[in-house]
C-alpha positions as CSV (number, residue, x, y, z in Angstrom):
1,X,-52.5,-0.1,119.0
2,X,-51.2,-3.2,120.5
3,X,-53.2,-6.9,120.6
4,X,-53.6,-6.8,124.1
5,X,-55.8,-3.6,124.1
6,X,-57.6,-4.5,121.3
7,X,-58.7,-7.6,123.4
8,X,-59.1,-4.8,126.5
9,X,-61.3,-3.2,124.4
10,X,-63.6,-5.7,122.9
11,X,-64.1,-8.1,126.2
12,X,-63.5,-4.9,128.5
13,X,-60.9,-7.3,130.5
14,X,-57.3,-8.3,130.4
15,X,-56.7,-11.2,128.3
16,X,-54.5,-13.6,130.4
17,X,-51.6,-15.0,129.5
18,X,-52.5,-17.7,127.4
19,X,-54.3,-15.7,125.5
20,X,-51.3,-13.7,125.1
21,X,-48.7,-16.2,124.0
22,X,-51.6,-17.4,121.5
23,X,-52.1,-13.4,120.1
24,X,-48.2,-13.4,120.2
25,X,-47.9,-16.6,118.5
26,X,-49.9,-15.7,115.6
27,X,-48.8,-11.9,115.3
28,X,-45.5,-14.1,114.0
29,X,-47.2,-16.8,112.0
30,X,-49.5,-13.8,110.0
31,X,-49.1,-10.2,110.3
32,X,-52.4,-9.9,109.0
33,X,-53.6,-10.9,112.4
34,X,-53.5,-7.6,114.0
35,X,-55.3,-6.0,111.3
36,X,-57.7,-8.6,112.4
37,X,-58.2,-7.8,115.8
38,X,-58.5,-3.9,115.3
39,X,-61.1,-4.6,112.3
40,X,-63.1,-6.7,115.0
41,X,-62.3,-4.1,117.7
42,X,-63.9,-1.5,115.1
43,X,-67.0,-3.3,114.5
44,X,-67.6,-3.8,117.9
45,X,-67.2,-0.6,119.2
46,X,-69.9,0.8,117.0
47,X,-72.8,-0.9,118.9
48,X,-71.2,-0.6,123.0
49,X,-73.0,-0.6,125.6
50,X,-75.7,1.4,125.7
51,X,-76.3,4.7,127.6
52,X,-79.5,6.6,128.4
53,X,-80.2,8.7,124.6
54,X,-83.1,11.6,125.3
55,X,-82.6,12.6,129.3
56,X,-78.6,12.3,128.3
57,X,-76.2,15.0,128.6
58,X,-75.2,15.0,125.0
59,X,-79.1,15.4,123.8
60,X,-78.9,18.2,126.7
61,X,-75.8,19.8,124.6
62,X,-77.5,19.0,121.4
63,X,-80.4,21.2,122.1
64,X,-78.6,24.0,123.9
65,X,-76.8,24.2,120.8
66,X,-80.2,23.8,118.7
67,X,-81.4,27.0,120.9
68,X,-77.8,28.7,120.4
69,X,-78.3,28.0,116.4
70,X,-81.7,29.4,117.0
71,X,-80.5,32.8,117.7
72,X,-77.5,33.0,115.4
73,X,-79.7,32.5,112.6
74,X,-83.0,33.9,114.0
75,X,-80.4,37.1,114.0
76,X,-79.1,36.6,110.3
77,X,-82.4,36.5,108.7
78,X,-84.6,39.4,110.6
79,X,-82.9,41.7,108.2
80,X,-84.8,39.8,105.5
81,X,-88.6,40.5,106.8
82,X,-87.8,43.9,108.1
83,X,-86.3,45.0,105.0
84,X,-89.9,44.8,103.5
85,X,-90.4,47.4,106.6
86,X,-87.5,49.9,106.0
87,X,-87.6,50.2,102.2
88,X,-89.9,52.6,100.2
89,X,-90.3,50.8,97.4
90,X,-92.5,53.9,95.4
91,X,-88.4,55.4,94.9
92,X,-85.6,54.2,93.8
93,X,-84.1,56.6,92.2
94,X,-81.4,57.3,94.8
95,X,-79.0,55.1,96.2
96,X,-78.1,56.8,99.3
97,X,-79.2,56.1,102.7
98,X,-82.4,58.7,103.0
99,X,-84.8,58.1,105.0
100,X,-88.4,59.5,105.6
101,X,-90.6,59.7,109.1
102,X,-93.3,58.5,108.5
103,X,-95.2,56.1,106.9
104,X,-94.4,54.6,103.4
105,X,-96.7,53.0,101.0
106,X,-97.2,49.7,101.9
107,X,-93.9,47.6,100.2
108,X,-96.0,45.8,97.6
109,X,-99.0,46.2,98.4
110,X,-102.2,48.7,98.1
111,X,-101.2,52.4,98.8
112,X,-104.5,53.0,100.4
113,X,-103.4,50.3,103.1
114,X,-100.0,51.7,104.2
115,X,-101.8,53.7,107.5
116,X,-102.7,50.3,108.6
117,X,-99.1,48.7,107.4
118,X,-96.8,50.2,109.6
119,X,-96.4,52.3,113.1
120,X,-95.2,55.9,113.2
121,X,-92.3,57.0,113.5
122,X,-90.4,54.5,111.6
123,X,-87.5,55.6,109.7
124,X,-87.6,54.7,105.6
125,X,-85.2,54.4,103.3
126,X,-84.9,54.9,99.6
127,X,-82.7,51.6,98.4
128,X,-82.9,50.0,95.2
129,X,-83.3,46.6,94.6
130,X,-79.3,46.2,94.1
131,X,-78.7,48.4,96.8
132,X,-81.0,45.9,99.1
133,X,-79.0,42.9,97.8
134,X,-75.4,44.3,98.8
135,X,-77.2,44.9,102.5
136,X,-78.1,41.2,102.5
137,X,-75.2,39.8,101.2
138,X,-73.1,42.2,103.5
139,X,-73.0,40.2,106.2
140,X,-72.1,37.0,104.5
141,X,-68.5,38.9,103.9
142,X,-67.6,38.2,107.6
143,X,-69.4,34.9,107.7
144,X,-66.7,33.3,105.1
145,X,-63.6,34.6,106.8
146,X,-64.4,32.9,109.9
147,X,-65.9,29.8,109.2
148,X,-63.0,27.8,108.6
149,X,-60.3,29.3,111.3
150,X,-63.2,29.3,113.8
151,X,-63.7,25.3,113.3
152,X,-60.0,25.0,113.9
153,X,-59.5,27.4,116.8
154,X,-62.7,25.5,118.5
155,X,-60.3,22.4,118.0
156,X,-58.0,23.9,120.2
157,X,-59.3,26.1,122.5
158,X,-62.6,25.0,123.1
159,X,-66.6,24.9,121.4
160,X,-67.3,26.6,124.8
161,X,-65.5,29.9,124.2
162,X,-65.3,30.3,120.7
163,X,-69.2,29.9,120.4
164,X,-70.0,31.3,123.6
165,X,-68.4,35.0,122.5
166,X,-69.5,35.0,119.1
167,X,-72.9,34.6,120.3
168,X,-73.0,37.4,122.5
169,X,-71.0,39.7,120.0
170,X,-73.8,39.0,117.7
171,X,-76.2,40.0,119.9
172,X,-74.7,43.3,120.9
173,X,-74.4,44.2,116.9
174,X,-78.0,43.1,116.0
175,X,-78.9,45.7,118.7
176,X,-77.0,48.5,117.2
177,X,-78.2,48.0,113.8
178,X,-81.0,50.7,113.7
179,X,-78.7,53.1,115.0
180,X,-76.1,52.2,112.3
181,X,-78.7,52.4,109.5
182,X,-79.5,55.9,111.2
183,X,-76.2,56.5,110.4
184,X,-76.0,55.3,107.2
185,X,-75.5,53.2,104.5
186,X,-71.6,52.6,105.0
187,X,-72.1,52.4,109.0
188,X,-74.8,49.8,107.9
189,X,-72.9,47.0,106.0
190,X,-70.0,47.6,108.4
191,X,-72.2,46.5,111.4
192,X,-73.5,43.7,109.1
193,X,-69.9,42.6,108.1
194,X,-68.9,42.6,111.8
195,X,-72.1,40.6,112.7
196,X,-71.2,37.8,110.0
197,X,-67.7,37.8,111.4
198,X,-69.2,36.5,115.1
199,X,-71.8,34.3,113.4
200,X,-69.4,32.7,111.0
201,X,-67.0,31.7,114.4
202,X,-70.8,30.8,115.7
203,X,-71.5,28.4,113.2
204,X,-68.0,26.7,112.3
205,X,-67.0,26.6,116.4
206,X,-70.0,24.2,117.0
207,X,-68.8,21.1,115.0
208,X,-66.0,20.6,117.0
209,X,-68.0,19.6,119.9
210,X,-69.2,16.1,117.6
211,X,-65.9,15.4,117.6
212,X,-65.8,14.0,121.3
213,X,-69.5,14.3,122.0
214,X,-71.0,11.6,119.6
215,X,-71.0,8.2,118.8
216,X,-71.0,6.7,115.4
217,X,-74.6,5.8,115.2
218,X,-76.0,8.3,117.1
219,X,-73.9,11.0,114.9
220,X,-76.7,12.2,112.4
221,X,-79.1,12.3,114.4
222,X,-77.0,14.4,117.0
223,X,-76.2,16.7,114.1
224,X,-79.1,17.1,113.1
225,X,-81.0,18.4,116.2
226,X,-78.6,20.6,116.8
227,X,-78.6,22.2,112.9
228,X,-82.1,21.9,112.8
229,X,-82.2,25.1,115.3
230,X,-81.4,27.5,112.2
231,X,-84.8,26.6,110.5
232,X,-86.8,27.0,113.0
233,X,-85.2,30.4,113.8
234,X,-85.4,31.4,110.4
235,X,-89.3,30.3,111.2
236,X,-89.9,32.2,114.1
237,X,-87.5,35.6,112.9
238,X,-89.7,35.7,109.9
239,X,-92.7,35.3,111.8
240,X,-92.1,37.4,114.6
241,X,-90.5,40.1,112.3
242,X,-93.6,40.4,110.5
243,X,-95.8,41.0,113.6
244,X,-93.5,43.3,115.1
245,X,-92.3,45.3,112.1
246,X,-96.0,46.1,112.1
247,X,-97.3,46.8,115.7
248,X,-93.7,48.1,117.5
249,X,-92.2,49.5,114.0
250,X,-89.2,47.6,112.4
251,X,-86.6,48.8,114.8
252,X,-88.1,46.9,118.0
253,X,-87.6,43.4,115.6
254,X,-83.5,44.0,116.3
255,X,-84.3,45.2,119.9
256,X,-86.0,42.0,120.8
257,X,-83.7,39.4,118.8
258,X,-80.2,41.2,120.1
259,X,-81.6,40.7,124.2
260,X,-82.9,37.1,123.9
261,X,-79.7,36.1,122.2
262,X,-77.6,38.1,125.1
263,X,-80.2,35.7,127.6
264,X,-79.2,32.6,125.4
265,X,-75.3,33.8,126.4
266,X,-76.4,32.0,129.9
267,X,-77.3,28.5,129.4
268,X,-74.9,28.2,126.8
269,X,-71.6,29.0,129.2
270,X,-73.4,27.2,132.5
271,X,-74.4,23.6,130.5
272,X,-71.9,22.9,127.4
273,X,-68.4,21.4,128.1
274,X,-65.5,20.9,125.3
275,X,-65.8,16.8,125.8
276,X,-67.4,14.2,127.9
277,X,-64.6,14.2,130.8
278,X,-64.6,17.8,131.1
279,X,-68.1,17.9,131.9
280,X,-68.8,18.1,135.7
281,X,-72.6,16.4,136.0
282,X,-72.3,13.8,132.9
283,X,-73.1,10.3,134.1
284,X,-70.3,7.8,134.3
285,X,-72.6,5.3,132.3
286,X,-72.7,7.8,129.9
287,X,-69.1,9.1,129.7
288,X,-67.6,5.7,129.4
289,X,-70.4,5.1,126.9
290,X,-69.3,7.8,124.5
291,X,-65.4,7.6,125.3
292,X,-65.4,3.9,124.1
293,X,-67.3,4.6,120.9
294,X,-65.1,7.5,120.1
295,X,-61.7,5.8,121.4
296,X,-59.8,5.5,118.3
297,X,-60.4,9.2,117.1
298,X,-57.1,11.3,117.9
299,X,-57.8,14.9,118.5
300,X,-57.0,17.3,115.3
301,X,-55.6,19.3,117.3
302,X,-52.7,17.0,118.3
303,X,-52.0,17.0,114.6
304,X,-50.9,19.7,111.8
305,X,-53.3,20.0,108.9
306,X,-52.3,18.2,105.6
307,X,-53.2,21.7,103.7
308,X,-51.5,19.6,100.5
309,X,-53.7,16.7,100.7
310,X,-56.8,17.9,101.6
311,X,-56.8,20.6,98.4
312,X,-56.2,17.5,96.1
313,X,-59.1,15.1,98.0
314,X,-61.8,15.2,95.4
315,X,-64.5,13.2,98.3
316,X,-63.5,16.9,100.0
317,X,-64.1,18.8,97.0
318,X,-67.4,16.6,96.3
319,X,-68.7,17.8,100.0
320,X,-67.5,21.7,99.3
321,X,-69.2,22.0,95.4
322,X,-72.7,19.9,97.0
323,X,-72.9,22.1,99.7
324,X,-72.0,25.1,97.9
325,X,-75.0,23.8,95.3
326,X,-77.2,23.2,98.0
327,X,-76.8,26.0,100.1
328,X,-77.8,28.7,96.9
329,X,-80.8,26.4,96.6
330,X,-81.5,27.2,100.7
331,X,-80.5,31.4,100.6
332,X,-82.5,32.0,97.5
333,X,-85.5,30.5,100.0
334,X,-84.5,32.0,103.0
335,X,-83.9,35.3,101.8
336,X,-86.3,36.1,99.2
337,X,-89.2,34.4,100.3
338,X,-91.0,37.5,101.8
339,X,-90.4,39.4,99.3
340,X,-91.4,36.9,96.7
341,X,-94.4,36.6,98.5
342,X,-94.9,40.1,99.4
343,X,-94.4,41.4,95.3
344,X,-96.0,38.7,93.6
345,X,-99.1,37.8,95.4
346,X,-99.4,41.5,97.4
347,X,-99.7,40.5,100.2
348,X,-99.0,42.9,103.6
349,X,-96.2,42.7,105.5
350,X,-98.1,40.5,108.4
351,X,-99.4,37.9,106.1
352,X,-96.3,37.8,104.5
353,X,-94.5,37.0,107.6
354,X,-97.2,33.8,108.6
355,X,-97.3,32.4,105.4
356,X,-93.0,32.4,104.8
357,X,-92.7,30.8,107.7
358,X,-94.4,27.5,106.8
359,X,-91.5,26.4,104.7
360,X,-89.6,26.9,107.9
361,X,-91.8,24.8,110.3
362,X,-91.5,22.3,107.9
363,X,-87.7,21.8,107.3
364,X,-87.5,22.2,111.4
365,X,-89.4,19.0,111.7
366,X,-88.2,17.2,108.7
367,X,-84.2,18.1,109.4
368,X,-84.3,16.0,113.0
369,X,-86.4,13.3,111.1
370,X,-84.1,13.2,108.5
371,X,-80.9,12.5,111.3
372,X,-83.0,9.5,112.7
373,X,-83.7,7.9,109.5
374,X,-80.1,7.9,108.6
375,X,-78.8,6.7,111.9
376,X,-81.5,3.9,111.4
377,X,-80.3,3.0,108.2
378,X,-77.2,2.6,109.1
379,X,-78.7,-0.1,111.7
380,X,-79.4,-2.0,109.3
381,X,-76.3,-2.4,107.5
382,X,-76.6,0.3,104.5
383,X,-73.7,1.3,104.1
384,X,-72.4,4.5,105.4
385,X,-71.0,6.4,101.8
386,X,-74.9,4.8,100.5
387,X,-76.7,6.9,103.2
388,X,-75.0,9.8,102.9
389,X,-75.8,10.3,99.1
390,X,-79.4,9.5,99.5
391,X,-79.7,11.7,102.1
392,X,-78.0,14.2,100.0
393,X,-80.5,13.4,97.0
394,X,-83.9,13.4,99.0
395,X,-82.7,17.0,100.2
396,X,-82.1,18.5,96.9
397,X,-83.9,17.1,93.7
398,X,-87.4,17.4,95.1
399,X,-86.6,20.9,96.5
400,X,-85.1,22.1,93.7
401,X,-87.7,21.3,91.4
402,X,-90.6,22.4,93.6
403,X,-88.9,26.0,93.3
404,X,-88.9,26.0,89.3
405,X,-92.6,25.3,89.4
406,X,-93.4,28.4,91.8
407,X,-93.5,30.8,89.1
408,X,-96.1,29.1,87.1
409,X,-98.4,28.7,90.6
410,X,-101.9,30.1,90.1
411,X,-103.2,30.7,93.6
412,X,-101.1,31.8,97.3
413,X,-102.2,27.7,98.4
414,X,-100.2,26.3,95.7
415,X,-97.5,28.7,96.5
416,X,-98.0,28.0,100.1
417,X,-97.9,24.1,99.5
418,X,-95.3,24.1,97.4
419,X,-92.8,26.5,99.3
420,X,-93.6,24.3,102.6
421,X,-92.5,21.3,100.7
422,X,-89.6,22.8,98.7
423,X,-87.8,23.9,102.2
424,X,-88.7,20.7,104.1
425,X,-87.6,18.2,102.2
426,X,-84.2,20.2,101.2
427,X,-82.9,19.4,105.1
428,X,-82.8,15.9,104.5
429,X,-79.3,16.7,103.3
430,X,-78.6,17.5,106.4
431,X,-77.5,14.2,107.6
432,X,-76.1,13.5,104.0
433,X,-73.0,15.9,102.6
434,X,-73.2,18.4,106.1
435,X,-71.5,15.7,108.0
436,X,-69.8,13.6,105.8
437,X,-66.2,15.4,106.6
438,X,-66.8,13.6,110.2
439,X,-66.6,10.4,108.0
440,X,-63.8,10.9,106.1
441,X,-61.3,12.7,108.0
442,X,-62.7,12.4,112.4
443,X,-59.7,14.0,113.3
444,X,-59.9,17.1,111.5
445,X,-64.0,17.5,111.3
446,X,-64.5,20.8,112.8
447,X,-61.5,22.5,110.3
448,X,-63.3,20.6,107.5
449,X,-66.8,21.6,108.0
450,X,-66.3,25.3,108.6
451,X,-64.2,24.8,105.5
452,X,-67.2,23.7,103.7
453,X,-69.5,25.6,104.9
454,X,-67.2,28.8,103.7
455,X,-67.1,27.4,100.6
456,X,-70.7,26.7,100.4
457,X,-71.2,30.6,102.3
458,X,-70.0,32.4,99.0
459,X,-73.5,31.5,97.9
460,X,-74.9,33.7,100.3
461,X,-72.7,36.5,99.2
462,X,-73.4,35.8,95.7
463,X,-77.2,35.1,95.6
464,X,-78.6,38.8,97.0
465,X,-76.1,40.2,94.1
466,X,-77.6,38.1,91.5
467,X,-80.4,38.2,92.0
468,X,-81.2,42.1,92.6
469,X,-79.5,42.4,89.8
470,X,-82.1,40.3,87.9
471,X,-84.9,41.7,89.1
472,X,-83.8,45.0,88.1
473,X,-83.3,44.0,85.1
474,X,-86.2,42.1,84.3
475,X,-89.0,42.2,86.8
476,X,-91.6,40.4,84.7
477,X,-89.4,37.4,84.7
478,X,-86.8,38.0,87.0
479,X,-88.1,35.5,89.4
480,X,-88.4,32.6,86.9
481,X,-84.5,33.3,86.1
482,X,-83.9,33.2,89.8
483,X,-85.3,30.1,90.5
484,X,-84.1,28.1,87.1
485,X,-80.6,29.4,88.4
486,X,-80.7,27.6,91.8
487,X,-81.8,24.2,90.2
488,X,-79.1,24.1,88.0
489,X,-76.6,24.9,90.4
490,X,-77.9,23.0,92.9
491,X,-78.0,19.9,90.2
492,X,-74.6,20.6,88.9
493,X,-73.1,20.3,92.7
494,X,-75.4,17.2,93.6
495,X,-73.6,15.2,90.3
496,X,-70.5,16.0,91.1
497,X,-70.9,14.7,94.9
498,X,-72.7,11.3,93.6
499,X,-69.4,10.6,91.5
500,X,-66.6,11.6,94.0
501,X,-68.3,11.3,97.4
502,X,-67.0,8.5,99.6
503,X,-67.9,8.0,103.3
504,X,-64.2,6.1,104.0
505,X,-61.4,8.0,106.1
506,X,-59.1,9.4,103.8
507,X,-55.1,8.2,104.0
508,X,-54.3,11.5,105.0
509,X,-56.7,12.1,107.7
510,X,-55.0,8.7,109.5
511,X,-52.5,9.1,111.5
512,X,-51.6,5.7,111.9
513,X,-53.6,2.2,110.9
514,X,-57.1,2.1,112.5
515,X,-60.2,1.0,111.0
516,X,-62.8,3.3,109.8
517,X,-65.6,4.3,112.7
């Protein structure tokens, strides 16, 4: 970039002529000089001027895709409560997909109770605990083949369609899924395994989008709205499940989910746009708002990914082994909460459903205060690799521990308490190693983080295995093990990201000199 538009930039005017010879002058005398100006075009440019934040059309996009996260997830984890539901949990003997009209005993709970548990007529089945885990971690199969191509397709086709179509090929599967456990047990995880495919492109597609929708200091935050969707539909799926697995029978909880996320298809294709000049009813204020801030990011996909380079970046590998870490923490919460609930403290299916989702409601909240508090950290000159990693450490040390302590909990309010604060205070990472490939390599952010969050998926293919598997094999303190796994990973990754993490653009994420946003 030339002098002359660095000065365009910073004074949003021509420099004359004078001002010329003098830049000219100097670019001779010191070829430092131009370093200079695009360092002071850089720090200007993070504070422009400013544009309208809450009635904006970016928040607009950030919580249309909040609502769009909403679904995807709300759709990953009914499975989850309803498998309470579907399972008889008095046999599990066989490992096929037989099921019983009927009504079973209540999963977990008093036998004498199971009239009131469920409605008639729906179908059981007789799946063991291992069995149970393959079902759950079925559809995470799908999930890690297309997070990563999905961030870099969105990079050149477009958020719009790559998220747009997953979403509604979701939808369309969730609603088959009683039919395909009808079916069976192979018909079953091959629905599941096609549903991960679309929510994978779902949830690596959307981070594109930040590439040309937000500014530096607005960037966390921004993020973090928008992610913060998936906790509260994990809320409301395991609430909701709950009720309706009990009054409509667990079918109707797929029904329900599959046609609000088909309705969600609408707003999602009529209100989000690929970048700011796309967009048809963005303000000009606005546009020229984020355009400036972003104006020395290149598109990724103008570039070829440096495959070479980014497999030896250790700051990369510190993001993928952290959020790998993290994320077993997160799916051993998300997943077996119900059921931890339901076995150990025997409580119903309903109850079971109000009190898992306080954990939920909590992280929803916390996970767009968490984005605010960074961005206004960053306001007051911490430095960017500083906030990251306490971000990162305020989401994972306090959760993980809170989980080892649930075993030794006396009473369902301890349990309560601490499972609220053990999921809350774990999306305060959000705004810490989630978005720190935007940091370190802009141009190719949406390839990185679906790259990351693949990585970081094979938890949720590994965790269901695992930890069936150590339930089955020791009930009594199966649980305990579970839990004492999850902090040390967690731990492990967190170290690992505190020593290599770095909030700098990488050299081969630049394609030419420019200062850091």
């Amino acid at each position: 970039m030339s002098m002359e538009a660095s000065v365009v930039s910073i004074r949003g005017e021509k420099p004359s002529s004078g001002e010329r010879n003098m830049m000219d002058t100097m670019k001779e005398l010191n070829p430092t000089v131009g370093k200079y100006f695009q360092d002071t075009q850089g720090d200007e440019k993070l504070s422009p001027k400013k544009a309208p934040s809450l009635c904006s059309t970016r928040y607009g996009i950030a919580f249309v895709t909040h609502l769009c996260n909403f679904v995807l997830v709300a759709q990953n984890v009914v499975m989850n409560i309803t498998m309470v539901a579907m399972v008889n949990s008095t046999n599990h003997q066989s490992q096929f997909n037989d099921s019983t009209e009927g009504l079973p005993v209540d999963p977990f709970g008093d036998p004498n109770d199971s009239p009131k548990s469920l409605p008639t007529g729906a179908p059981v089945y007789d799946w063991s605990p291992q069995i149970q885990g393959i079902i759950f971690s079925s559809i995470n199969y799908g999930m890690i083949l297309t997070l990563a191509p999905s961030g870099y397709l969105a990079g050149r086709v477009g958020t719009k369609r790559v998220v747009g179509v997953s979403l509604f090929g979701s939808s369309l599967l969730v609603l088959f899924t009683p039919l395909a456990a009808n079916l069976g047990l192979v018909f079953l995880i091959a629905t599941r395994i096609l549903q991960g495919l679309n929510l994978g492109a779902g949830y690596g597609g959307q981070f594109a989008l930040w590439e040309k929708w937000s500014p530096p200091h607005e960037r966390s935050r921004l993020c973090s709205i928008a992610v913060s969707g998936m906790m509260l539909g994990s809320c409301i799926a395991v609430l909701l499940g709950g009720l309706i697995s009990q009054v409509l029978g667990w079918p109707f909880v797929f029904y329900i989910f599959g046609g609000v996320g088909c309705v969600c298809c609408l707003p999602w294709f009529v209100l989000v746009y690929d970048d700011p000049v796309t967009h048809p009813w963005i303000n000009t204020v606005e546009k020229d708002y984020i355009t400036s801030s972003l104006a020395q990011q290149v598109s990724s996909s103008k570039q070829s990914l440096p495959i070479k380079a980014m497999v030896r970046s250790l700051p990369l590998w510190s993001i993928c082994f952290c959020c790998f870490g993290h994320q077993w923490l997160l799916n051993t919460m998300i997943i077996y909460t119900p059921t931890y609930i339901s076995s150990v403290f025997n409580i119903n299916i309903r109850d079971s459903g109000f009190l898992s989702t306080l954990p939920f409601i909590t992280a929803w909240v916390i996970g767009i205060l968490g984005g605010y508090l960074a961005d206004f950290l960053l306001t007051k000159s911490f430095r960017l690799v500083t906030v990251r990693k306490v971000a990162t450490v305020l989401g994972s040390i306090p959760s993980s521990i809170l989980l080892v302590v649930l075993p030794y909990a006396a009473s369902n309010y301890i349990i309560a308490v601490a499972l609220t604060l053990s999921s809350g205070l774990s999306l305060l990472s959000q705004p810490g190693m989630y978005i720190n490939a935007l940091d370190i390599a802009p141009r190719h952010s949406s390839f990185l983080m679906g790259a990351s969050r693949a990585f970081a998926q094979i938890s949720a293919v590994v965790v269901p295995t695992i930890s069936g598997f150590l339930l089955n094999q020791d009930p009594e303190f199966g649980w305990r093990n579970i839990f004492f796994l999850s902090f040390a990973i967690n731990a492990l990754g967190l170290i690992f990201y505190l020593i290599f993490g770095e909030a700098d653009v990488q050299d081969w994420a630049k394609e030419r000199k420019l200062t850091h946003l």
